[in-house]
N, C-alpha and C positions, 0 to 999 in steps of 0.2 A: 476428437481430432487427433491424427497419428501425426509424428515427426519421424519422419524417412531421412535419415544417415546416409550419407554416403561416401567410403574411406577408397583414395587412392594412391597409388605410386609404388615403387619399385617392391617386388617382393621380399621378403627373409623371414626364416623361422621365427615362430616367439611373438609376430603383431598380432594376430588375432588373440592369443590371447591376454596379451598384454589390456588392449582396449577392455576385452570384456573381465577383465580383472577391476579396471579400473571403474565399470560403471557397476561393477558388483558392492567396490567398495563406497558408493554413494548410497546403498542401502534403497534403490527407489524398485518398489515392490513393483511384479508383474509387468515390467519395464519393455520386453522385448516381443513381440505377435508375430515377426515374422523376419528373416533373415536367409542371404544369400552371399557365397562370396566365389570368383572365378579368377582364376591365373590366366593371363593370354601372353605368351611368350618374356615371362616372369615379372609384369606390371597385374598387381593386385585389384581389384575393387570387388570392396565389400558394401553389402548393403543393410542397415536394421531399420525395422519398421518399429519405435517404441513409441508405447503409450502410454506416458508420463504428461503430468497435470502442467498446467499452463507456468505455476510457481515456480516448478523444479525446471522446469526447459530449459533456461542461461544458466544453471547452475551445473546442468550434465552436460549440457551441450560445449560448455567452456571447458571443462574439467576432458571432457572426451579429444578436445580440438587440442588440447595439450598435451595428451599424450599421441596423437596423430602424430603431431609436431618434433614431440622428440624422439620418434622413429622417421622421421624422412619422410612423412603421412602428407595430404592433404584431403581436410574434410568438408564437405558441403551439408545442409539441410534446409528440408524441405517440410512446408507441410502438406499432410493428405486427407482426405477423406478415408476414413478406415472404413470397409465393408469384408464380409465374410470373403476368404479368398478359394477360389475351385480348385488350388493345391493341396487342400483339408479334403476332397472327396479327388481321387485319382480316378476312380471309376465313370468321372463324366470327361475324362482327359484322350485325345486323338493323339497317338505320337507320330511323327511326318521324320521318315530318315532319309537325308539329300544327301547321296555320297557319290563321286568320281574322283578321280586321278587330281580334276583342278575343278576348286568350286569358284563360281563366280558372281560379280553381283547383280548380274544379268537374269543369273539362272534364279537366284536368290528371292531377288526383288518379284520376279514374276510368282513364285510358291506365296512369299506374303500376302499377293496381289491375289490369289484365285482362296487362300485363307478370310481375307480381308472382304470379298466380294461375296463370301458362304455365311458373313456377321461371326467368322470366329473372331479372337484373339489369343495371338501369340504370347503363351505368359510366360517361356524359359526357352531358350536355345544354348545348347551345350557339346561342345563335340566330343565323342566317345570313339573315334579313333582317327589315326594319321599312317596308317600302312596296315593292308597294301594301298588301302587309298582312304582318303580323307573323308569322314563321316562326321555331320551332323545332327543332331536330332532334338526338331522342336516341337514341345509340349504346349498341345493349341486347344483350351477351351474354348465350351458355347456353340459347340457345331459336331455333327454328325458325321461317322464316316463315311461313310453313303454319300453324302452330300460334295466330299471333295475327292474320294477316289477316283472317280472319271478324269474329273480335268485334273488330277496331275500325273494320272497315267499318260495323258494325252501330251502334257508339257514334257515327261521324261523319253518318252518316245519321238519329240522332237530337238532333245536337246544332250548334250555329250555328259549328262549325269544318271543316275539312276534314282528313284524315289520309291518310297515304302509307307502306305499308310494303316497302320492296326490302331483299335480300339486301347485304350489304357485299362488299369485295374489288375485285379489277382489273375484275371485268365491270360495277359500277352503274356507272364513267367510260370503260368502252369504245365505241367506235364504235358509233352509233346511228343507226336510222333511225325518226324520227318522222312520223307518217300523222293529218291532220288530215281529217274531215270540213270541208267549205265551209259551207252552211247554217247560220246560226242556232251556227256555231262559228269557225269562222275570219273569217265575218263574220256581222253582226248580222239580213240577211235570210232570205228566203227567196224563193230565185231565181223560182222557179214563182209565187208567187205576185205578186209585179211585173210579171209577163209578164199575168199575168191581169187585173190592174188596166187593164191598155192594153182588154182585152177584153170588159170588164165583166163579168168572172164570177167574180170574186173571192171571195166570200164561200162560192161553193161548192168554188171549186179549194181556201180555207182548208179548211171542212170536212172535205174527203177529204185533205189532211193531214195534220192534227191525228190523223187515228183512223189512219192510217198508221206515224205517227210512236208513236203511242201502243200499237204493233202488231195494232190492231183488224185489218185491212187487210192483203193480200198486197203488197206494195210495186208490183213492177210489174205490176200489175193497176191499182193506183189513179194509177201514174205515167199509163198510155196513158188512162184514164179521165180524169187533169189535164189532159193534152197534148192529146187531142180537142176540149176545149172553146176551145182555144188556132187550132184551121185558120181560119186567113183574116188573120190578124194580118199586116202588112209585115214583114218582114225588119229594116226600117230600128229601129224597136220597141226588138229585142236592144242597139243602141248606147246609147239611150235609158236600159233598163234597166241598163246597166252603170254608165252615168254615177251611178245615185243609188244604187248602190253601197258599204257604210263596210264598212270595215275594225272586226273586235270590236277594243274597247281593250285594246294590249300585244300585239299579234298580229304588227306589226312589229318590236318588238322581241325576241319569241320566235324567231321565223325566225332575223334578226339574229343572235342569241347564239348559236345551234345551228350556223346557217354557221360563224360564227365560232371556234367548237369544233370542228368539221368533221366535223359529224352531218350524214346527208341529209334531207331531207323531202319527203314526197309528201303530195299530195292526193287524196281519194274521194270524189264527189260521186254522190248521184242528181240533181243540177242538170244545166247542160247546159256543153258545152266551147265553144260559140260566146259564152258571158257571160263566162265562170270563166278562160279563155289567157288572153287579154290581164293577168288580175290575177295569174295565176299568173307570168308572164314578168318582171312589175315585181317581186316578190319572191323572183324568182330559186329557186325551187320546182323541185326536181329530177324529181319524176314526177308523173305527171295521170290519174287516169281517172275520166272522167264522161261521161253518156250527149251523143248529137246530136240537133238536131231537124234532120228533113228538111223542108228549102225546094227550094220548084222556084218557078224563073221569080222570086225575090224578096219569094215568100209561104210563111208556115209551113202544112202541110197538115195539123197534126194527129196526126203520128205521129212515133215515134223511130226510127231508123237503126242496123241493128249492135243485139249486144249489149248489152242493158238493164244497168247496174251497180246491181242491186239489195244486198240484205242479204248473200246470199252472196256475189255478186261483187266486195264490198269487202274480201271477208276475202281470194278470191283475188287480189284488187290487192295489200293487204297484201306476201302472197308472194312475188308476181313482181319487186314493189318493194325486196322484200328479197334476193332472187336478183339484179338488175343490181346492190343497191349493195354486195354482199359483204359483207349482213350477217346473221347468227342469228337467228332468228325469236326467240328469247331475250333479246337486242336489239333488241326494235322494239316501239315505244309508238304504241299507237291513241289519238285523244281525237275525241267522236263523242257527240254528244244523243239522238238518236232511237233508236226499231228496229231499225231498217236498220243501224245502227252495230255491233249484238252480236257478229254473228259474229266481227268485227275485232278487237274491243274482246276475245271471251273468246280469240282465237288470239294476239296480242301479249302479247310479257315483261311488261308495263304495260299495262293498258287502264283509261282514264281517262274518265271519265263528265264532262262539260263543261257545270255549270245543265240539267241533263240530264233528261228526265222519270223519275221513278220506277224503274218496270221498269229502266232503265238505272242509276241509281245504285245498287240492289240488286245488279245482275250486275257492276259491273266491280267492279274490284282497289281502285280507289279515286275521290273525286271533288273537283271544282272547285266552289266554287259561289259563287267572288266573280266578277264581270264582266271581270275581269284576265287575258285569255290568258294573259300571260307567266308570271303564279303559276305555271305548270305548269314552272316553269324549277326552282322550290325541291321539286318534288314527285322532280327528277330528281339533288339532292344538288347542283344549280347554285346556291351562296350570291349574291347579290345583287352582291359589289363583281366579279361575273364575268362578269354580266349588261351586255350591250352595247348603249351607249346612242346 
């Protein structure tokens, strides 16, 4: 039989170890199996699970409550049944990250609810960040991910949070490679249609688009139909367009943090690689593939060059990307808005839907839907104070 400890009340340096000073100095061998302690807006509570013999119990337990006490402490205990805890094996642990702007206990209670209803249990909930938006993430043995991916994709797609469900163990921190669509994701435009603006045709290169993106539209069918409208434009145009160019907010510092970690990152664009190098090169972006427009003589003629990187050829970029960087397709996270994205997004260990239209949030694993690239750092078990600023 365990006796479960439980120390709370206001925080300050020096209690923790004050206490375990003090049950050190009672000499009771093999005392402690299991311990936890959390700060929530600087009220303490610590937890020990020790298993000490029935003789010694009032005599640690007094000695413990006494020094509670002359820190400002209050201590409770319990007893438990001790049995092996699935904290000692990480690799059967689902981690579940509930993160938006404002979490609630709405959203909350209904995650425990569809947890609770799959026979897991909740053994740790801990928040690993507070900006740009508040992130939680709880450690839920005795269940399968398989088994609650669905319905809480299905709960975050009806609710103002976003949810993330991966597997536990050495492979969520193993070597990654992350594959970002360009457009309307890594950054806030959309290439083609800039180009268009120079051309005045803007309002139709949108339309075919939109129904593109929305997978009305065979991709590259409606790409050479965008790009025709585009023959006679200068050449000089493409610098133009580069220049008014933004980066989505946290997009540097997602790169950032993944180098930093020494994950690779590639790019897929159906844009074009004469806008998209030069930005890929300042963020130091390990792979690229996006379509070309052919110029002759300094003028765009309206057509692309080579291989179209439509819907399926982003999923084989995916691949190949995953092939040079010597990583498992099981390791590698797509994040992608459109159509064109799916293939990517359903072949990747993580595929990550980004303010994504519909059809897209439905089909991946999970979604984004604060304007935050980098949130996609908490989606990946990266807590914030890791996050590279």
């Amino acid at each position: 039989m365990s006796t479960v400890v439980i120390v709370s009340g206001m925080d300050r340096p020096g209690i923790t170890q004050a206490l375990l000073e003090r049950l050190d100095s009672l000499r009771v061998p093999h005392a402690i199996s299991d311990m936890e302690q959390v700060v929530i807006h600087g009220h303490l509570i610590l937890t020990l699970a020790l298993e000490i013999d029935d003789h010694e119990r009032e005599r640690v337990l007094t000695e413990l409550d006494s020094c509670a006490r002359e820190h400002g402490l209050e201590l409770r205990a319990q007893e438990g049944d001790h049995h092996p805890s699935d904290m000692d094996t990480p690799d059967l642990f689902v981690h579940i990250t509930v993160m938006g702007r404002e979490l609630t206990a709405d959203t909350l209670e209904k995650v425990a609810g569809i947890v609770s209803e799959a026979e897991g249990n909740i053994e740790r909930i801990y928040r690993i960040a507070q900006y740009p938006v508040t992130a939680l993430e709880l450690l839920v043995s005795k269940v399968a991910v398989e088994k609650i991916k669905k319905p809480l994709a299905a709960l975050a797609n009806q609710s103002p949070v976003d949810i993330g469900v991966q597997a536990g163990g050495l492979q969520r921190r193993a070597k990654k490679l992350v594959v970002l669509d360009v457009d309307s994701t890594l950054i806030q435009q959309e290439v083609i249609e800039l180009l268009a603006a120079h051309a005045n045709v803007e309002a139709q290169v949108k339309e075919i688009t939109d129904r593109a993106m929305n997978g009305e539209l065979d991709f590259a069918q409606a790409l050479q139909e965008r790009v025709a409208l585009l023959a006679g434009l200068p050449e000089s145009v493409i610098g133009e367009v580069r220049a008014s160019i933004t980066l989505t907010p946290g997009a540097r510092t997602l790169i950032r943090t993944l180098k930093k970690l020494h994950h690779k990152v590639g790019i897929v664009s159906g844009g074009f690689t004469e806008v998209i190098t030069p930005i890929a090169n300042e963020l130091a972006i390990d792979f690229i593939a996006a379509n070309h427009l052919e110029i002759i003589n300094g003028t765009l003629t309206g057509r692309v060059q080579g291989k179209i990187i439509d819907r399926a050829g982003k999923a084989e970029a995916l691949r190949e990307f995953a092939e040079l960087a010597e990583v498992d397709i099981a390791d590698t996270v797509a994040i992608g808005d459109g159509a064109n994205d799916l293939d990517m997004i359903a072949l990747a260990g993580l595929g990550i839907a980004f303010n994504a239209k519909p059809l897209v949030r439905e089909s991946a694993d999970t979604s984004v839907s604060t304007p935050y690239l980098d949130s996609v750092l908490y989606l990946l078990g990266i807590p914030r104070h890791e996050v590279a600023t």
